[in-house]
Chimera marker file (.cmm) of the C-alpha trace (Angstrom):
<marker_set name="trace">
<marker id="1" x="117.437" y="-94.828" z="-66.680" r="1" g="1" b="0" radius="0.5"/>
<marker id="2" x="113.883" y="-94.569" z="-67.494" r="1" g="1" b="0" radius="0.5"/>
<marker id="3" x="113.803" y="-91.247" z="-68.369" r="1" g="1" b="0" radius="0.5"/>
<marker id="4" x="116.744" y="-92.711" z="-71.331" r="1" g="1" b="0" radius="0.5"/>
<marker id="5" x="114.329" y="-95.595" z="-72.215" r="1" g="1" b="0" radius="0.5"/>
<marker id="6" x="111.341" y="-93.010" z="-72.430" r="1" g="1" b="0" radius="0.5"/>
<marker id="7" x="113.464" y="-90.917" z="-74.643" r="1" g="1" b="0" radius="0.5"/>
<marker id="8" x="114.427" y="-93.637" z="-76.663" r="1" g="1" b="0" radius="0.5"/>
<marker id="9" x="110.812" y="-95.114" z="-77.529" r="1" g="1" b="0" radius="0.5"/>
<marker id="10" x="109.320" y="-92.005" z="-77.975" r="1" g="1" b="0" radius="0.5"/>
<marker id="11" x="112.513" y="-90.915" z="-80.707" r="1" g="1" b="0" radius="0.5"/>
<marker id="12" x="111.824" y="-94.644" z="-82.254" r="1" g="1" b="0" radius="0.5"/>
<marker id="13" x="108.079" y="-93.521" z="-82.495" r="1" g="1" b="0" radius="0.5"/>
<marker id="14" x="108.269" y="-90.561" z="-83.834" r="1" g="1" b="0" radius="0.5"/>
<marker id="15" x="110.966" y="-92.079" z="-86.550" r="1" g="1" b="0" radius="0.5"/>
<marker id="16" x="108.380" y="-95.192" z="-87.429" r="1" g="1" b="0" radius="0.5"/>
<marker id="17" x="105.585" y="-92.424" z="-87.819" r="1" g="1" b="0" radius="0.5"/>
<marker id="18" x="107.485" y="-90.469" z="-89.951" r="1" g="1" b="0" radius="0.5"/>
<marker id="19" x="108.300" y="-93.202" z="-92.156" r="1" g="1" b="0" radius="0.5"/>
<marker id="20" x="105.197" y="-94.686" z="-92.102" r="1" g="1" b="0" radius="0.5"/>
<marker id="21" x="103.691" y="-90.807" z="-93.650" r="1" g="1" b="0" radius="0.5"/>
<marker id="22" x="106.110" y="-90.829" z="-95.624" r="1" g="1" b="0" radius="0.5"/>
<marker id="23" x="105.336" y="-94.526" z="-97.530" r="1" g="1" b="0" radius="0.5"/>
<marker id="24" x="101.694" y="-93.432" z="-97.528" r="1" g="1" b="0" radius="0.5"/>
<marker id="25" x="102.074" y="-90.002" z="-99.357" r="1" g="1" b="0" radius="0.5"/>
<marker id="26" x="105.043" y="-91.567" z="-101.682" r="1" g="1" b="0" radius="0.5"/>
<marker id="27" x="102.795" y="-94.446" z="-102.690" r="1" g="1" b="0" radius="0.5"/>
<marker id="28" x="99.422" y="-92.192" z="-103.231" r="1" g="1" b="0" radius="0.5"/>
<marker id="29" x="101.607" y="-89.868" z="-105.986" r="1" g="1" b="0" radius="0.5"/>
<marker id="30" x="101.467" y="-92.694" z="-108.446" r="1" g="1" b="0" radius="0.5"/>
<marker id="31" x="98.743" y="-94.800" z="-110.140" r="1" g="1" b="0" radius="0.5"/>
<marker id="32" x="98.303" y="-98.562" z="-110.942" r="1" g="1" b="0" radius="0.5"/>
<marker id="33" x="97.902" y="-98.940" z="-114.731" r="1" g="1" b="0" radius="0.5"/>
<marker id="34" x="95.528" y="-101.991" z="-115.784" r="1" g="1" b="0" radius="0.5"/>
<marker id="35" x="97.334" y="-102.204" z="-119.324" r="1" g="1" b="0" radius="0.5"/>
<marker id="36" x="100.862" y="-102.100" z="-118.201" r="1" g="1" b="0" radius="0.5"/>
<marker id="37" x="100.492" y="-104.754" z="-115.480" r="1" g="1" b="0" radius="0.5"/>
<marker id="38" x="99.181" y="-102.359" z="-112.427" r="1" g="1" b="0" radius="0.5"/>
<marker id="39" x="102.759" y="-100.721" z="-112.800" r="1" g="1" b="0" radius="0.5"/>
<marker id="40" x="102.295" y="-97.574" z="-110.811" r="1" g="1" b="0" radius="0.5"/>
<marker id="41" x="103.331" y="-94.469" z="-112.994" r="1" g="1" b="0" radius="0.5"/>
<marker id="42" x="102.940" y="-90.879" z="-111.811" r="1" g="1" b="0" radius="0.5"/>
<marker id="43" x="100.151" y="-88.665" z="-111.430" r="1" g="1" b="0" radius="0.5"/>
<marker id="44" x="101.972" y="-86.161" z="-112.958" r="1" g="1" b="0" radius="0.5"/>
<marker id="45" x="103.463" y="-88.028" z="-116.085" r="1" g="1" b="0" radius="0.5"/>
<marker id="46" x="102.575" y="-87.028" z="-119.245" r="1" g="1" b="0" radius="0.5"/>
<marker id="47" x="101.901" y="-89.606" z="-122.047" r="1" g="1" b="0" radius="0.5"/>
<marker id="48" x="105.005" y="-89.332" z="-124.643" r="1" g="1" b="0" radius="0.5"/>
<marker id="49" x="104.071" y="-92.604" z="-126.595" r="1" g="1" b="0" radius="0.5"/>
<marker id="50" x="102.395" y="-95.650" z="-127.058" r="1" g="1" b="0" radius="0.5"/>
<marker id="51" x="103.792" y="-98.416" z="-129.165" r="1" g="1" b="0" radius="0.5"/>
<marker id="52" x="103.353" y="-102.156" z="-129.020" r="1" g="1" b="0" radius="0.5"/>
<marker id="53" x="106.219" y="-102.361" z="-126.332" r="1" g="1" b="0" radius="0.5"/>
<marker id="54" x="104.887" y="-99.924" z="-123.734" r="1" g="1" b="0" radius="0.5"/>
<marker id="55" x="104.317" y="-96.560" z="-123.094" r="1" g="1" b="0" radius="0.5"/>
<marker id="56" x="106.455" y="-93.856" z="-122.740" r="1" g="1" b="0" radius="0.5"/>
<marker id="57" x="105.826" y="-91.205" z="-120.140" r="1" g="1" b="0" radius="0.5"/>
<marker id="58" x="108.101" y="-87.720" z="-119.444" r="1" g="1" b="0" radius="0.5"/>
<marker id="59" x="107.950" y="-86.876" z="-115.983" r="1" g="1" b="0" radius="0.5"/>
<marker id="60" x="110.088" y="-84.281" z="-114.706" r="1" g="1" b="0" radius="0.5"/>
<marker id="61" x="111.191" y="-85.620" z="-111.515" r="1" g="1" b="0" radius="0.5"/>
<marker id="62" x="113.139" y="-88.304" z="-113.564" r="1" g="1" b="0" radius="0.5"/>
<marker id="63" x="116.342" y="-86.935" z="-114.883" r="1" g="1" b="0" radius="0.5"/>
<marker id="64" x="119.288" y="-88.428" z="-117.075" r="1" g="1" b="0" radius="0.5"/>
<marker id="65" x="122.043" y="-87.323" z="-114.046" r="1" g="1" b="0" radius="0.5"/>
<marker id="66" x="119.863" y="-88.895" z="-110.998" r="1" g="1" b="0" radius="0.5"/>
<marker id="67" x="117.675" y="-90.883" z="-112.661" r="1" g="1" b="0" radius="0.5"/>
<marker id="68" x="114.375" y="-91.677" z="-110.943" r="1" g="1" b="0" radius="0.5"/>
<marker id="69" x="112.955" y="-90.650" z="-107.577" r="1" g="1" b="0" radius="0.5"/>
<marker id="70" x="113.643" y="-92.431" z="-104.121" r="1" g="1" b="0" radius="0.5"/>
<marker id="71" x="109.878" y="-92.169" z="-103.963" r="1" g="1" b="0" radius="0.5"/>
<marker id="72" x="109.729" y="-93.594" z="-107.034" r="1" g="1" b="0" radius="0.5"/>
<marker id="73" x="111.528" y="-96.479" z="-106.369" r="1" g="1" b="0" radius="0.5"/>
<marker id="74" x="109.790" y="-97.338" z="-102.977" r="1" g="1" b="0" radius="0.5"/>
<marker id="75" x="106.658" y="-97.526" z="-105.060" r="1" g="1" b="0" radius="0.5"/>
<marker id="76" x="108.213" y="-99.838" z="-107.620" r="1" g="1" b="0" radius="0.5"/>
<marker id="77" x="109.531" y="-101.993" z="-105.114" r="1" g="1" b="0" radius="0.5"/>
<marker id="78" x="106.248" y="-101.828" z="-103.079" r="1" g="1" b="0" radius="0.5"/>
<marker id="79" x="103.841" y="-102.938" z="-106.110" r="1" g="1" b="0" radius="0.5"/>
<marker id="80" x="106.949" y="-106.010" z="-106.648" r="1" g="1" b="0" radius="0.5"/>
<marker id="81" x="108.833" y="-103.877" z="-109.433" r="1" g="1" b="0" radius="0.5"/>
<marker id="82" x="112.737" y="-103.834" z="-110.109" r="1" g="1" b="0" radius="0.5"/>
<marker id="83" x="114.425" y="-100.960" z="-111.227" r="1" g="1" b="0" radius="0.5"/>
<marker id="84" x="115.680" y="-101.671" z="-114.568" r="1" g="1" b="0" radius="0.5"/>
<marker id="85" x="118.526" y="-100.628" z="-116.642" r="1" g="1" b="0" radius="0.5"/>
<marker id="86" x="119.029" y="-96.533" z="-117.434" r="1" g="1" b="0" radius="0.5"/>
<marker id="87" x="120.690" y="-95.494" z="-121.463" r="1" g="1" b="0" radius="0.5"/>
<marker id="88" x="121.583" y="-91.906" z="-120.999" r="1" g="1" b="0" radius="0.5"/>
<marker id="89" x="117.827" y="-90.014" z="-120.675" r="1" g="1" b="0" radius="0.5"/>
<marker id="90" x="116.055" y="-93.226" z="-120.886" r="1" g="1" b="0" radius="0.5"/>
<marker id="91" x="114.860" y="-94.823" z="-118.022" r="1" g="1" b="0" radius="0.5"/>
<marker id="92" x="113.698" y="-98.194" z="-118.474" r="1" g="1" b="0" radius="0.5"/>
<link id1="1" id2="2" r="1" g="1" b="0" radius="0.2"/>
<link id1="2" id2="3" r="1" g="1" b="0" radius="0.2"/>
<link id1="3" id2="4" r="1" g="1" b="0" radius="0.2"/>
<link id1="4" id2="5" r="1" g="1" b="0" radius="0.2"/>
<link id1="5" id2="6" r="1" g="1" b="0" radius="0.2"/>
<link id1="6" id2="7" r="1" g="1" b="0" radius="0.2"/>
<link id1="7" id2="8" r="1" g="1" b="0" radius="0.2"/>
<link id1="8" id2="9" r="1" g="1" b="0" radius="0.2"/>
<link id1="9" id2="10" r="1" g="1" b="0" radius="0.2"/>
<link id1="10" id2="11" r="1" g="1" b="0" radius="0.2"/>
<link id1="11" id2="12" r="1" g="1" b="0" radius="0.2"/>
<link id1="12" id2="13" r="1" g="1" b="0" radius="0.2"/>
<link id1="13" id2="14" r="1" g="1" b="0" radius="0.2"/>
<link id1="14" id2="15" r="1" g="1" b="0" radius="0.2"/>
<link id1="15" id2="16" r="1" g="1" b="0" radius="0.2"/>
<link id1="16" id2="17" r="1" g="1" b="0" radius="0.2"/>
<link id1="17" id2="18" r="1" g="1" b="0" radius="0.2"/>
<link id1="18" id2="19" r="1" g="1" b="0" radius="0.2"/>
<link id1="19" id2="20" r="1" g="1" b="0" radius="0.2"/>
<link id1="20" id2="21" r="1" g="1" b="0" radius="0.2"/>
<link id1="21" id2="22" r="1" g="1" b="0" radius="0.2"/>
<link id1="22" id2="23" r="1" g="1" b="0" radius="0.2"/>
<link id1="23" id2="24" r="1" g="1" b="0" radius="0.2"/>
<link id1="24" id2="25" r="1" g="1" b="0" radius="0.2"/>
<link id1="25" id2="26" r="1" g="1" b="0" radius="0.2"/>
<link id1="26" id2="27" r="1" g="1" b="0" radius="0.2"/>
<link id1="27" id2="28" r="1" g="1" b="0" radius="0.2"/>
<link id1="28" id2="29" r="1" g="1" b="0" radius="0.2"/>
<link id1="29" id2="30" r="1" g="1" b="0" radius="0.2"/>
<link id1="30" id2="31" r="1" g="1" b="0" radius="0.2"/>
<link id1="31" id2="32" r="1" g="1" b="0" radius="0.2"/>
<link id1="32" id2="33" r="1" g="1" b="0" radius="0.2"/>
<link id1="33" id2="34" r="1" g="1" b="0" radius="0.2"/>
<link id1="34" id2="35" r="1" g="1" b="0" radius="0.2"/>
<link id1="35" id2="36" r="1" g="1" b="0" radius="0.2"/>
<link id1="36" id2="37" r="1" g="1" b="0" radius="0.2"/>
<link id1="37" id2="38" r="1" g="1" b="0" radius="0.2"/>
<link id1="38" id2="39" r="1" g="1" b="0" radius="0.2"/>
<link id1="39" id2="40" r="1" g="1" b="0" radius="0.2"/>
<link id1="40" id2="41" r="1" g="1" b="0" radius="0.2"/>
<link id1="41" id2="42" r="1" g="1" b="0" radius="0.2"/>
<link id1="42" id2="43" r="1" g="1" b="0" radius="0.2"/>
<link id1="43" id2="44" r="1" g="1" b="0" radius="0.2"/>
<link id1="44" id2="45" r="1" g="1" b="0" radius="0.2"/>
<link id1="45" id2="46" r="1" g="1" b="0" radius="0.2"/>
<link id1="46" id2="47" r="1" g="1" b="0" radius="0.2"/>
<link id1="47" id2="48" r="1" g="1" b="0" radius="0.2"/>
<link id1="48" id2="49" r="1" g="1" b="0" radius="0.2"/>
<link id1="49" id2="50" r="1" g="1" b="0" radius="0.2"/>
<link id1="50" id2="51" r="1" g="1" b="0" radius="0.2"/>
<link id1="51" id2="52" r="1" g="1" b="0" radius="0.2"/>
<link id1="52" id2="53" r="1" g="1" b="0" radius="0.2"/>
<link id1="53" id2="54" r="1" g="1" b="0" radius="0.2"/>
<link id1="54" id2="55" r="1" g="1" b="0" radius="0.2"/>
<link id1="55" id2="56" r="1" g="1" b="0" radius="0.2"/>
<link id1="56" id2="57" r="1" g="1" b="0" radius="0.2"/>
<link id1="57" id2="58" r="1" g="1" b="0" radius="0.2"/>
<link id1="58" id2="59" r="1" g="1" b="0" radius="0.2"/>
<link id1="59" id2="60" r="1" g="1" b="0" radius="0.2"/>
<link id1="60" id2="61" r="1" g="1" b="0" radius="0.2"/>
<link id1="61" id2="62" r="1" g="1" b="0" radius="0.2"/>
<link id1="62" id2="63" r="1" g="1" b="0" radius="0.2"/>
<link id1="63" id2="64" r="1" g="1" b="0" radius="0.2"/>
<link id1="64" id2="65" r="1" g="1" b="0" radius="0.2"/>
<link id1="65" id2="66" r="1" g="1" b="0" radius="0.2"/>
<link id1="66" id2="67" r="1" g="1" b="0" radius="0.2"/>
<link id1="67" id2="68" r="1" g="1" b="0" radius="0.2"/>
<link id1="68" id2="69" r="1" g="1" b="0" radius="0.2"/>
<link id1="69" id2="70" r="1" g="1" b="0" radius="0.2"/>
<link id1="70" id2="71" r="1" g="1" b="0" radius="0.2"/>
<link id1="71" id2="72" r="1" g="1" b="0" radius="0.2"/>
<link id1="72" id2="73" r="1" g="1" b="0" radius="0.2"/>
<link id1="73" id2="74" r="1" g="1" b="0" radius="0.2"/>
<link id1="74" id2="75" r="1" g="1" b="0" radius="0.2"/>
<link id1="75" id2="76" r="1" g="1" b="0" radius="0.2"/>
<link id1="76" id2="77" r="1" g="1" b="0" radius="0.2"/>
<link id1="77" id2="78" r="1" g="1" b="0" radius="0.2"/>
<link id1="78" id2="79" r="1" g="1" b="0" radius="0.2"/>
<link id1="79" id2="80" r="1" g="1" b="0" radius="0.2"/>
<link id1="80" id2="81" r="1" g="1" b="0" radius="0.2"/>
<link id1="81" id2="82" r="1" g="1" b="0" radius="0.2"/>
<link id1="82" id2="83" r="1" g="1" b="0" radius="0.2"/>
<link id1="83" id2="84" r="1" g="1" b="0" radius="0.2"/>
<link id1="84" id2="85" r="1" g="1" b="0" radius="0.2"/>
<link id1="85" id2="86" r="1" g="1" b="0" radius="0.2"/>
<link id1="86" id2="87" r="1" g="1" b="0" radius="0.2"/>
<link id1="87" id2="88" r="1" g="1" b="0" radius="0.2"/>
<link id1="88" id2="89" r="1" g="1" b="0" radius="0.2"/>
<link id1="89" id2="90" r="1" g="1" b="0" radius="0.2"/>
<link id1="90" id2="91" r="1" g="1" b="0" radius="0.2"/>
<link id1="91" id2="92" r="1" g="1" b="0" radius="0.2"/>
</marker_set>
């Protein structure tokens, strides 16, 4: 029995470690912008375009089929961003 339990925490610690390397590195791919309300965009965006609505970025990880990253979206819900509406290549 305490060879199951020992088992057990040790799989649950490995699994909360895992995650918790996982958050760190998805969050440190994508920097706070002071313009655009410290909404994180990715290191490796490239500006497209800036108008007096935002900016547009192309990233490659983003595509019109899967839309953004799960990475992505931990760090948008992480700085208190929603995931917003997607027209066919745009992602909003």
């Amino acid at each position: 029995m305490k060879k199951k339990i020992s088992c057990a925490l040790t799989l649950a610690a490995f699994l909360i470690g895992g995650a918790i390397i996982y958050y760190s590195i998805s969050i440190s791919l994508f920097t706070a912008t002071e313009d655009l309300n410290e909404f994180p965009v990715p290191k490796s965006a490239e500006l497209v375009q800036l108008n007096e609505k935002g900016n547009r970025y192309g990233w490659s990880r983003a595509s019109e089929v899967d839309g953004i990253p799960y990475g992505y979206a931990m760090a948008l819900k992480a700085n208190g961003w929603k995931k917003g509406k997607s027209e066919g290549a745009s992602v909003l």
